[in-house]
N, C-alpha and C positions, 0 to 999 in steps of 0.2 A: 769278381762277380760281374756280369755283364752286367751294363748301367742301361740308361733310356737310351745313348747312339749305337748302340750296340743291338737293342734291341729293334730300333726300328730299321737297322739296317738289315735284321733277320725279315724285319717284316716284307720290306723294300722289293726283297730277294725271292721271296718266297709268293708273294704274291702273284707275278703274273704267271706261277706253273701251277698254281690254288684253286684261286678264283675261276670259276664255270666247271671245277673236274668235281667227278662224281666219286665218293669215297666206294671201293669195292670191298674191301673189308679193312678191318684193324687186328695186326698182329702184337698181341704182348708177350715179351720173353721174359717177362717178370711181373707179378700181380702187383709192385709197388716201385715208389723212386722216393721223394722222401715221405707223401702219404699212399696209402694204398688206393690205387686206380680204381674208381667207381667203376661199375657194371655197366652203366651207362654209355659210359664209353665206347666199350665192343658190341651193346647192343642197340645203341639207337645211330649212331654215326655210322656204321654203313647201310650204302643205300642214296643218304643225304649228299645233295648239291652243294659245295663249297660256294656262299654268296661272298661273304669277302674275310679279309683277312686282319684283324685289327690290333692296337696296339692298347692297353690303358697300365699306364707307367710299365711296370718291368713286367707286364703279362702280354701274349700273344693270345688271341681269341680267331677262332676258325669256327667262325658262321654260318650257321645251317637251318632249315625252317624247324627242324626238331632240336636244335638248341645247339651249343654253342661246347665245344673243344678249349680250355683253358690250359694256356702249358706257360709254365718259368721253366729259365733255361738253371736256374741255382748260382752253383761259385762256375763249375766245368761244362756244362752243357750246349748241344749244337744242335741245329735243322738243318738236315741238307735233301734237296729233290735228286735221288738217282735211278737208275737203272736199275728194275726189280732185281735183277741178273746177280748184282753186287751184292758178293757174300757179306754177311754180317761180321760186325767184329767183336770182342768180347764184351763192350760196352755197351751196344747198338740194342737198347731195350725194345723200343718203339717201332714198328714201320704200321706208316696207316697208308696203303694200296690205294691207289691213285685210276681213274678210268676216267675217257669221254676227253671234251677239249683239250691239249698240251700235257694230259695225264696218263695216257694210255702207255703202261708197261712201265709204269714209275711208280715209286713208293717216297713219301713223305715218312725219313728216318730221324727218330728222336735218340743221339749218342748223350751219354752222361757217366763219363768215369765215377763221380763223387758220389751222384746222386740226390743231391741236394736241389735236383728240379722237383716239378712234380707235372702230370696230365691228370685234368678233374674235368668236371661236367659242369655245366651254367645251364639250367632248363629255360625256355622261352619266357621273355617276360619278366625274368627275378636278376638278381644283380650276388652273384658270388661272395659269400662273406669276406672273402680275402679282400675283395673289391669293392666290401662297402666301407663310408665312410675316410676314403683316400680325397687328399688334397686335390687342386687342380693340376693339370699338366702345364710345365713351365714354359711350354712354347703356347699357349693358348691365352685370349686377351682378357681371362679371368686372372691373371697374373703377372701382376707390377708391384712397383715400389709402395703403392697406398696398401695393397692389401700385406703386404709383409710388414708395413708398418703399423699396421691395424693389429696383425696378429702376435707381433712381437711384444706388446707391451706388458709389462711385468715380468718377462722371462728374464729370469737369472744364467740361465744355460748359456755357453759360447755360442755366438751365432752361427759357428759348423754346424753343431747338432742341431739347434733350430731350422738350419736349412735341409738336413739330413732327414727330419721327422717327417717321414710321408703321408702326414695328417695333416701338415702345413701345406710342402708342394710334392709330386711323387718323382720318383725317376733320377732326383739330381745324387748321384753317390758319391764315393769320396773325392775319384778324381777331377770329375768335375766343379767340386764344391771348393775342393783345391785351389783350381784353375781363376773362377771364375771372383772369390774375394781375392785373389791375386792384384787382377784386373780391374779391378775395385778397389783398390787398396785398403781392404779393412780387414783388418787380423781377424782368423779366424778365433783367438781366444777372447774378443771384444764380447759382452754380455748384450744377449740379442736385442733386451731393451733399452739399453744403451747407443743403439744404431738408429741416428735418424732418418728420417722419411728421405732428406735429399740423397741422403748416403744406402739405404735402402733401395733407391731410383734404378739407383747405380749398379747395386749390385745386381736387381731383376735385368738389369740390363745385360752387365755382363753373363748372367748363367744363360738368355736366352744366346748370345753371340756364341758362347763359349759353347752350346748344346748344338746350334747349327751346324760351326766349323765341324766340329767331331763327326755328325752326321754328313756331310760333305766328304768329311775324311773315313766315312764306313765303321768308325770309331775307333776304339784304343788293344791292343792286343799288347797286354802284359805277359801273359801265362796262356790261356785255352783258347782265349775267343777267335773263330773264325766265321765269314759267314758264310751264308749259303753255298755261294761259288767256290769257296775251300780256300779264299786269299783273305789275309789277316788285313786290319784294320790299321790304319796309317798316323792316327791322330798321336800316336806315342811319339812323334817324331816331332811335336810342337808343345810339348806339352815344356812349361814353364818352373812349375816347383813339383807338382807330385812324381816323388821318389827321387827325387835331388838333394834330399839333405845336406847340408855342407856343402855344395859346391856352390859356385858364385851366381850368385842373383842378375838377372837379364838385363835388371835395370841399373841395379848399383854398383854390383859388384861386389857387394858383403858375402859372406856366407852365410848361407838360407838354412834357417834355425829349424827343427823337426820335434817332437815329441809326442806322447798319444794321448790326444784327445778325444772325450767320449769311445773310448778304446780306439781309435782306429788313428794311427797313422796318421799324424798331418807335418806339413812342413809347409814354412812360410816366410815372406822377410821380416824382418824385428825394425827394417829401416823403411821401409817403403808403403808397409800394412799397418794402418793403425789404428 
């Protein structure tokens, strides 16, 4: 599933062909993706000027005076700006027809093999259910070491899934969560309340370094993700334990132990993470 570098490198991308174009209509080649697409959608967004184009954790928001375009991209999904010209492909649910500045004769296409994205409506003014209630964003200076140590106290849960719950912070997913107690050396099976403040410090640290780099590096392309421009994300090529199980640790040299925690996939060192 695409993470927060991923996503904001959709944002990145997609924004300066967005921003000032006039929506000319919106085409749906299906009334749903994983929930059914509001009415809203096809009938108040064209017409509306694209003001800008935003991010809040793994949601894209495409801003307009009459309210707001919400799209997740799910486990498989892409936005790419092209050529109205360019035939559809069997996946290609979404084109929202593009006019005026940098838009004229281009369609903003939403592809989703799985369908596990979804496009909804935000009306002016109100804040999206999905979107209420979400932690802070990890790159913003509402988050550090004091507030994970604020928030971790009495949690028995592994600190993964403490960092994984987007009620705490949003956007950090597995492989950055991976990554970034890597670089911190604290096992991800450590119980969240059990992580002190200074070693907490540490960790907000690394997940924001470890969230820059990837963003730097347009992010991780395992499986689907590509962005805008159709080139895959580079950060897979730095990545330290996730999906390396068994093989030897960068630091020690052990073989880097794996197992699933909180369902998902983790691997980690047993000598370096504690």
């Amino acid at each position: 599933m695409p993470e927060l570098p991923e996503v904001e490198t959709t944002r990145r991308g997609l924004s300066p062909h967005l921003v000032g174009a006039r929506v000319e209509r919106v085409l749906l080649r299906r009334p749903d993706l994983r929930w059914p697409i509001p009415p809203e959608v096809g009938a108040r967004l064209p017409g509306q000027r694209i003001d800008e184009v935003r991010r809040r954790a793994k949601y894209l928001l495409l801003d307009t005076s009459a309210g707001s375009a919400l799209l997740h991209l799910g486990m498989s999904g892409s936005l790419r700006v092209l050529a109205a010209e360019v035939p559809p492909g069997a996946h290609d649910h979404v084109d929202i027809a593009l006019a005026g500045p940098g838009g004229a004769g281009r369609v903003l296409r939403f592809t989703d093999p799985r369908r596990f994205g979804c496009l909804l409506w935000q009306p002016p003014g109100t804040t999206h259910p999905l979107l209420a209630g979400l932690g802070p964003e990890p790159l913003d200076d509402a988050f550090d070491g004091d507030y994970l140590f604020a928030r971790s106290r009495g949690r028995r849960a592994p600190v993964k899934a403490f960092l994984m719950d987007q009620r705490v912070v949003v956007g950090v997913g597995n492989i950055y969560v991976a990554e970034a107690l890597f670089a911190a050396g604290v096992s991800p099976l450590r119980a969240a309340g059990r992580v002190s403040r200074e070693r907490y410090g540490q960790v907000a640290g690394a997940i924001r370094a470890v969230l820059a780099r990837a963003i730097e590096r347009c992010g991780t392309t395992l499986r689907d993700f590509i962005s805008p421009d159709g080139a895959p994300g580079y950060f897979e090529q730095e990545l330290s334990v996730y999906g390396r199980g068994g093989q030897p640790c960068p630091r020690c040299g052990r073989p880097l132990r794996h197992a699933m925690v909180a369902q998902r996939a983790t691997v980690w060192c047993g000598t370096c993470q504690r």
